[in-house]
Structures are given as C-alpha cells and as structure tokens.
N, C-alpha and C positions, 0 to 999 in steps of 0.2 A: 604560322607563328614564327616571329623571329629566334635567331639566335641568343638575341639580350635579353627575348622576354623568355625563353627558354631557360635561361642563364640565372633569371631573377626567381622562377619559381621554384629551380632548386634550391636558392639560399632559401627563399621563404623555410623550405621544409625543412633542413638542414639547421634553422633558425628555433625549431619547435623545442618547446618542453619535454624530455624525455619520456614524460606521464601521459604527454599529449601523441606522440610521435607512437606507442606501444598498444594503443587502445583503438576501436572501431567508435563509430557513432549509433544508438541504437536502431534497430530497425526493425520494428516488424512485421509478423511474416505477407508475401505476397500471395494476394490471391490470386488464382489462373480459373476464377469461375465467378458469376455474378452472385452478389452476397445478400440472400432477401432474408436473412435473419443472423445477424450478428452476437454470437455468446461465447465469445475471446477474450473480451476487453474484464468482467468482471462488472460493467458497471451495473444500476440499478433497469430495471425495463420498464420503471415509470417516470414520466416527464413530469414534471408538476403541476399541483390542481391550477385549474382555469384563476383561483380564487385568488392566489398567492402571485400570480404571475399579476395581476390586474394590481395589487397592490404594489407590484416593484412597479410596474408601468406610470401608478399617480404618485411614485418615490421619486421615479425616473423625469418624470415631468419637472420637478420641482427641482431637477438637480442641473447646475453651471457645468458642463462637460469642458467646456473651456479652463476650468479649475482644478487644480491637480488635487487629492484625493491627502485625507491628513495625513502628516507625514507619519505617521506609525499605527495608524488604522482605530487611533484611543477608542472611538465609538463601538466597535465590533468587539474590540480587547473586553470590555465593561459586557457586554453584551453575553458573549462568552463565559466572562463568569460567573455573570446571573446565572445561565445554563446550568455549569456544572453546579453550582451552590446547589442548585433545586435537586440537578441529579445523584448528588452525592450525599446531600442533606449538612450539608457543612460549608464554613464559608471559604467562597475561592474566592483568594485576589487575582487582580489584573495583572500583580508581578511574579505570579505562578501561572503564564500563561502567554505564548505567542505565537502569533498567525503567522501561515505563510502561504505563497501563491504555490498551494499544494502540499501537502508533507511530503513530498520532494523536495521541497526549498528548503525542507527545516532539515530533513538527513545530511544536504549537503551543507546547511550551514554547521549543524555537529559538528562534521569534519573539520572543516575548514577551522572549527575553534580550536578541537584537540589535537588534531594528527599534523604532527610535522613526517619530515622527508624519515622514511624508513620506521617510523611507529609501527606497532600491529595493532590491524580492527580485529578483531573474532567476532563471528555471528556461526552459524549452522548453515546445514545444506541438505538437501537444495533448498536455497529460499530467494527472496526478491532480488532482483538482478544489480541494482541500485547501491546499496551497500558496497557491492565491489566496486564498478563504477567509480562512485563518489571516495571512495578510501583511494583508490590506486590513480587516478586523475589526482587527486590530491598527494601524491607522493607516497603514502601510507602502503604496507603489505598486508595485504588479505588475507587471514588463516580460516580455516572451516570447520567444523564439530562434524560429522556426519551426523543422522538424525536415525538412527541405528539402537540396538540393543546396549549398543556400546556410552548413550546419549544418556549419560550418568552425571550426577554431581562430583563423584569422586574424581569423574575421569573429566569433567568438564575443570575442576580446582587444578588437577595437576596438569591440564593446561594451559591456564592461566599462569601456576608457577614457571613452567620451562619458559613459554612464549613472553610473560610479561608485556601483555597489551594495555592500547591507552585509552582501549574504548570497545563494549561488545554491543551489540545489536543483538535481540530476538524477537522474533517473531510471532504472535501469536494471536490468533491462531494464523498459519504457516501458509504464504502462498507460495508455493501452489497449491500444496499437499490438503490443505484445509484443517488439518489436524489441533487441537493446542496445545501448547506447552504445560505442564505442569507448571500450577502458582509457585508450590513448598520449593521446586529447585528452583525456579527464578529468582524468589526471596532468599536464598539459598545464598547463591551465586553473587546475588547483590550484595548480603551481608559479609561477604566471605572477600570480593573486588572492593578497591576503594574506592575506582574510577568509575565515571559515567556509568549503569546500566541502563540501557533506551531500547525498550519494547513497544514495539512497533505492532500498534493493533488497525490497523485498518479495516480491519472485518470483525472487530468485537461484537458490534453492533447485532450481529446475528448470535453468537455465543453465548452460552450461557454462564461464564465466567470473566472477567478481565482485573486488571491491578490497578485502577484509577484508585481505589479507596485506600489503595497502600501507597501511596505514591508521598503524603503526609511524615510517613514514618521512615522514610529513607531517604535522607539526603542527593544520595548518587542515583537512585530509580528515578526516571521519565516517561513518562506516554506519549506515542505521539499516534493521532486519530487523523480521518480525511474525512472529507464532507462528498465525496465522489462515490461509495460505495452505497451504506442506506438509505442518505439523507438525497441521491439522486441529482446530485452536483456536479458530477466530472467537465462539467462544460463551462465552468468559472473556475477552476482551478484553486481550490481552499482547504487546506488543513492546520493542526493546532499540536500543540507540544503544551502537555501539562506537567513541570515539576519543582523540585525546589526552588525557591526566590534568588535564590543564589546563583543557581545554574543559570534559570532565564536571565539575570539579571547581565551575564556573562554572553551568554547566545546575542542577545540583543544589541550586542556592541559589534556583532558580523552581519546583524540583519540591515540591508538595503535601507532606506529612507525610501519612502512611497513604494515598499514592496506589492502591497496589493491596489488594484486599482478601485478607483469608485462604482464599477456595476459591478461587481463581486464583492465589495463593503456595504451594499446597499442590499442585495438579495441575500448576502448570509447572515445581515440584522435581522430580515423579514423572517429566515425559515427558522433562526433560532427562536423566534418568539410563537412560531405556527407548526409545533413541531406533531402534533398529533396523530396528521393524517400517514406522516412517516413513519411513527411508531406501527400503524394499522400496517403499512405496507410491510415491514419487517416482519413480522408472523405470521403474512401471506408469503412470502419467498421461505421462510425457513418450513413450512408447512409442505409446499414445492420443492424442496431439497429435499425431502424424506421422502416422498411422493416419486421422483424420480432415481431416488438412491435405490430403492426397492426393487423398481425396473431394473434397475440399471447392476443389479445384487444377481439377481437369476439366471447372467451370464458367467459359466464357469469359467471361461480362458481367459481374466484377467482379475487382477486384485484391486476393487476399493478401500481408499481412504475416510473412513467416518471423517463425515467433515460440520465443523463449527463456523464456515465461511456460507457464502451464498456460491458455490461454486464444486464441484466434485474432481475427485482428481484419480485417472483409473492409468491402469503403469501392466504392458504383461504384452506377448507377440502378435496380438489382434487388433491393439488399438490403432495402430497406423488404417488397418483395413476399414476399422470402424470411422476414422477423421474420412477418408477417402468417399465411403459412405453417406455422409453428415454432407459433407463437401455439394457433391453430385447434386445433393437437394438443395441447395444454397445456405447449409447453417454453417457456418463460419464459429469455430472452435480454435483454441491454442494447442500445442504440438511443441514436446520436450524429444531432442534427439542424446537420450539418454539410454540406459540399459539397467534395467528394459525399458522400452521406448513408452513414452505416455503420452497422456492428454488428459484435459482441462475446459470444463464445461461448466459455463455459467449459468446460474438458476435465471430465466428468462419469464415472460408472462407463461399464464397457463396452455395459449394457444403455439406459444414459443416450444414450452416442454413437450406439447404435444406432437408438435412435428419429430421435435427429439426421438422420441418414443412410437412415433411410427417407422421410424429410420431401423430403428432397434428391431423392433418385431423382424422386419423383414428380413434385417441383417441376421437374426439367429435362426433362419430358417436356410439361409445359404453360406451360413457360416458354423 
C-alpha cells in the first residue's frame, strides 16, 4: 500500500465521531469446535408449521418484489393492533404502536429521539448489551443500577435525582439473568420520572407477569416486544413498541420510510393472525425450563437464577468447566467473563435439553 493511501486512512479514522472512534463493533463469541446444537442465541427451537409457511409462499406469489414495501408498514401496524386489542381486551390503535426491523431498531430509534450529546440513559446491570451501545454511539453516558439487594425504589429515585437522566430502560424479565423485575417498582419509578420509562420485554411471552395492560395509564411507560423469541421469528428481523400516542407519535418522526421490508410485512401479517400453534409452543418451553432448572438445581458449586425467560442463567467457579463441557459435545451456550464467571443456556427441543442434561450427569460425576 502506498504512502497517500496510507496517509488517507489515517484521516479517514482521525475524521470519526468520537462515539464512533471509542466503541468496538459487536461480536460474538468464536467457536473453536463444530456446533451441532446451538442454545446461545435465545432463539425459539421451532421453525414454523409446514401450514403457515405455504400460506406466506401463496402471499409470496402474489407479491411484485420489484415494489418496494408501504412506506410505513400501515398493513402489519392495523394488523398488530388487532392483536393486542384481542390480547388485552381493549381497543389498540395503530398510533399506540410501531414496528421495527427488530426491537433493536426501535431501542435505537429511543435514543436517537431523546439523548443528545452528554444526556444520561439509566437502565440496571447486567442486562442487554444494546442499551449501552445505542446510548454511547449516540453520544449519551451510560449509568447502571446494579441488580443487587441494594436494587430498591428508594435507592433507584435518588438516582435518578443526583443523575438526572433523559431516559431509563428495564428489563424484564432480565437477559441474561432471567429474572423479573418487580411491576409495583416499575410503576413506581414511572410515576416518580417524568421521562420515557421503556421496559423491554422480550421474553415476557414465557412469564407469568408483564405491563402491557398498564401501559394505558402512564403516559411516560412503553413496551417494547420481539417477534424472534416465542413467536420463532429471529430470521425476519420484527419487533414492536406499545405506548402512549404521543410518544409514538414522536418515535415515528425518526423512524426510516420502508423500514421493514415486504417478506417480513407479509409473514408477520400471516403469524399474527395464526398464532395458536405459538401459544402451544410456549408452555412446551416453559415446561422444559423447569424440567431442566431441576437438573440443573442438584449441582451444589453454582447458583441458579429462577428464570421467567426461556433461557437459565448459572454464575459460580465451575461454569466455565461446565461451557467447556457442553462445548466438547457440540452444544454451543453463551459465556459472561464476569465474577463470578457465568453462563447462559437456552431452553432448546426436548431432544436439545437432553443432550444438555447428559453433559450434566457426566460432568457431576467428574466434577
């Protein structure tokens, strides 16, 4: 390489956003083994019925690919809040409600409404990687709550007074940890901030609690849900933000023009109106989190997380030994270099769990 082009990719770097220039790109982890069961990702372990795929197939027929996709997705929006109406029993508009290619798209579109340069987000810790991310790319400084004994309303308010943030995040129930928050402090906290609160439920779906039904009574509360978790989507990329009229109405002024494309507005019409067989599958996995929490309870040298996710999350000085384990057989699991060091294991098919759980046996016999 020359000199000038040498010359040129220093300025390029030199040329970065300081947001951008401070941060990594995400990544993760490498595997160093062939991976015949995957249960890292969180996602669902069923594809979907034969039944539903044939119906996007004669949707897909009928559709001009050549034609770019409405510009704000009105079909799926209307769609959607048929959905909730039904699930809530109350009527949802379509201006209490916006898609985006993932609730990813929609975290960072938050940001990008509220947080100027030097704002503070607040959310808790550990939790989804993302929130930081999208805060500190965006100029904004990141503060943390630990998720500790210390993980009070009291001590969460005089937080919020010293720090004076423009926006909190929670989690619930909590990835990685699985756990969920408390409704009464979340309400709490909402009623007590004036600013956005956006609880982030990605894994309600398995829980036996969440705050969509309060979402009505508080202007500042938000939900935001994925279609990649129960509903077995992760491979069209779809989530949704339910809240005040106001708020969306606001979010909506940062959202993209053709943010989602037409075969992901085509199959998230289809599954919201066929959602049945999802529902089935959801109290097979949470059935299977209990099932394997039990196993998974009987080893004394590490501490489980009661979890309201489809995912378990064990933290103590043998889980590394136990990924290493897992590994060897090809189950591919997440891995926190934290203290004490942990992991994160996805509720998988039953033939999935089982491999799990032969891992296990063996491992407590040489461990």
């Amino acid at each position: 390489m020359s000199n000038n082009q040498k010359d040129k990719e220093k300025i390029i770097k030199e040329m970065l956003r300081d947001e951008v220039r401070s941060i990594s790109p995400y990544y993760g982890e490498e595997d160093d083994f062939e991976v015949k069961i995957n249960l890292a990702g969180n996602e669902s372990p069923f594809d979907l019925p034969a039944k539903i795929k044939d119906k996007f197939i004669n949707e897909f027929q009928k559709t001009d690919i050549n034609r770019y996709p409405e510009i704000y997705s009105e079909k799926i929006h209307q769609e959607l809040a048929d959905y909730l109406s039904s699930e809530l029993n109350k009527e949802v508009s379509t201006k209490e409600v916006i898609i985006g290619n993932g609730s990813d798209e929609l975290l960072d579109i938050l940001i990008r409404t509220f947080v100027e340069k030097g704002d503070i987000v607040l959310s808790q810790a550990p939790t989804f990687s993302m929130y930081r991310y999208f805060s500190e790319l965006g100029g904004g400084i990141y503060e943390e709550i630990p998720l500790d004994k210390d993980f009070t309303i009291e001590n969460i308010k005089a937080k919020i007074d010293r720090l004076q943030p423009k926006l909190i995040f929670f989690c619930s129930p909590n990835n990685p940890t699985g756990e969920i928050l408390a409704k009464d402090l979340i309400l709490s906290i909402t009623e007590y901030f004036s600013g956005p609160v956006i609880v982030d439920e990605a894994y309600a779906d398995f829980s036996k609690e969440d705050l969509m039904a309060q979402v009505e009574n508080h202007a500042n509360l938000a939900v935001t849900r994925t279609f990649s978790k129960a509903f077995g989507l992760a491979g069209i990329r779809l989530g949704y933000l339910y809240g005040n009229s106001v708020l969306v109405e606001e979010l909506k002024k940062v959202l993209k023009p053709y943010n989602l494309n037409t075969l992901t507005d085509i199959l998230g019409c289809i599954v919201l109106n066929n959602n049945d067989i999802i529902k089935e599958r959801i109290e097979f996995i949470k059935k299977e989190r209990e099932r394997v929490f039990e196993h998974l309870k009987s080893y004394s040298d590490w501490d489980l997380f009661p979890s309201e996710a489809n995912f378990i999350y064990l933290e103590g000085k043998k889980t590394h030994l136990f990924k290493k384990a897992l590994n060897q057989a090809g189950i591919k699991i997440r891995s926190y270099n934290t203290k004490p060091a942990a992991i994160r294991i996805t509720i998988g098919s039953e033939e999935e769990n089982d491999a799990v759980l032969r891992v296990l046996e063996e491992f407590k016999q040489n461990n």
